[in-house]
C-alpha positions in Angstrom: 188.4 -11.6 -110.1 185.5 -11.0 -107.5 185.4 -7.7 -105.3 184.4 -7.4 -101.8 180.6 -6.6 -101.4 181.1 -4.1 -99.3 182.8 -1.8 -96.6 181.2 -3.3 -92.9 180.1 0.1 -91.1 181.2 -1.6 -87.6 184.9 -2.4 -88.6 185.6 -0.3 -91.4 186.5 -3.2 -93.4 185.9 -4.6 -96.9 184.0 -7.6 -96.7 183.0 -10.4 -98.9 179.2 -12.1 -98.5 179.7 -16.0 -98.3 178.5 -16.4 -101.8 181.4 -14.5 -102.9 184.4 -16.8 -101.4 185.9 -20.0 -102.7 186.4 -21.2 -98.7 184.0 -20.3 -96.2 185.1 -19.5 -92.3 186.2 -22.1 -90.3 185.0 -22.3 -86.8 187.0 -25.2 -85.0 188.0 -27.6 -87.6 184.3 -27.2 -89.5 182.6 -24.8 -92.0 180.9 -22.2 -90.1 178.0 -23.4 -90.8 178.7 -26.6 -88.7 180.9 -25.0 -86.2 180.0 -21.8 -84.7 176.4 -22.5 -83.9 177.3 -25.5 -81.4 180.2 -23.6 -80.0 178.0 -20.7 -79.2 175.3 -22.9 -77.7 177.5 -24.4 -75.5 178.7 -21.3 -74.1 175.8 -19.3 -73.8 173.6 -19.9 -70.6 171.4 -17.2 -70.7 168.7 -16.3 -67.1 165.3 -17.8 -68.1 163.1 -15.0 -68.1 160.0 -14.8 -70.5 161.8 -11.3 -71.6 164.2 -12.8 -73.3 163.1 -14.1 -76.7 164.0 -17.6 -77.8 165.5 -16.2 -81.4 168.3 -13.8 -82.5 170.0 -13.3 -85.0 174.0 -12.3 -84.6 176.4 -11.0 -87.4 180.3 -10.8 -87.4 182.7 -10.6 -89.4 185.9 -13.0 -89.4 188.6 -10.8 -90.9 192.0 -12.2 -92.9 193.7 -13.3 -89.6 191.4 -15.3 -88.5 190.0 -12.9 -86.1 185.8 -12.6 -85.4 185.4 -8.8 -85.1 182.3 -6.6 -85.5 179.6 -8.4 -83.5 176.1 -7.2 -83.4 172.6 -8.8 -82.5 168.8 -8.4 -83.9 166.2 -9.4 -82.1 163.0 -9.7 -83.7 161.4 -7.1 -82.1 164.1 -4.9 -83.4 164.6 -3.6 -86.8 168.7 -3.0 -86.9 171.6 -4.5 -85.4 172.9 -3.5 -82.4 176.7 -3.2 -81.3 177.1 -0.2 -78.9 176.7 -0.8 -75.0 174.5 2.1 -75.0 171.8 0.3 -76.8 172.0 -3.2 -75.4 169.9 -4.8 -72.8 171.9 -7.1 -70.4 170.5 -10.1 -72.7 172.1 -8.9 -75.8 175.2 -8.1 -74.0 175.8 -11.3 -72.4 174.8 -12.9 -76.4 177.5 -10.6 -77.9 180.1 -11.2 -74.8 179.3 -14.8 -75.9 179.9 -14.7 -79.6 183.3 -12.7 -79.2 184.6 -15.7 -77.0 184.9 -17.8 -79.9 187.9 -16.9 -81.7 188.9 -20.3 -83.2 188.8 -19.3 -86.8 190.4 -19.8 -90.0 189.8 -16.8 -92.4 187.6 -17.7 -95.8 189.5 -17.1 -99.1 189.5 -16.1 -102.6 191.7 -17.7 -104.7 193.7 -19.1 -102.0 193.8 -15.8 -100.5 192.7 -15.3 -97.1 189.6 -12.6 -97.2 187.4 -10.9 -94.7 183.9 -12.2 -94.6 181.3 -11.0 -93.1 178.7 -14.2 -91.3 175.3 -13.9 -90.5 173.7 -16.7 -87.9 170.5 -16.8 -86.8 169.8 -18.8 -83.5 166.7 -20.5 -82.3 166.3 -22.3 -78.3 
């Protein structure tokens, strides 16, 4: 039996790494890996501005339900996540408002158990 790898400090909740589950995340239809990224792309239509830097990297988990909870973004520049409005320029807001629009998941599982996984993506314009 595999255990989760650990308790998320965002949501509270005991998550599995991807290279712990048997079914990875499904983002409309796809693995994540196929699906989120274009999803997000298509939705997120950032101001150009040389501020804003041209790769991130954003972490969530998709919990039992189905659900993508927890957001955060890093920013090269920046050693840790970020989650809080208090620590977020407008950039990272509007990537973070972005991610939590997509909610078209199916959890991953475990032994035909539906699991809470946490997903790291990094995105490059």
């Amino acid at each position: 039996k595999r255990y989760i790898s650990f308790r998320d400090h965002i949501t509270g909740l005991g998550v599995y790494e991807i290279d712990r589950v048997d079914t990875l995340p499904m983002c409309n239809g796809v693995p994540f890996t196929e699906g989120f990224l274009p999803e997000f792309l298509r939705r997120f239509h950032p101001e150009k501005s040389d501020d804003n830097p041209y790769q991130f990297s954003v972490r969530f988990v998709i919990d039992k339900n189905g659900n993508l909870v927890g957001s955060r973004v890093k920013i090269p520049s920046s050693q840790f996540y970020k989650s809080s409005d208090k620590q977020l320029s407008a950039y990272e807001r509007h990537v973070l408002e972005t991610v939590n629009q997509i909610q078209n998941w199916e959890p991953g599982k475990v032994d035909g158990t539906p699991v809470n996984v946490v997903l790291t993506v990094p995105v490059i314009f």
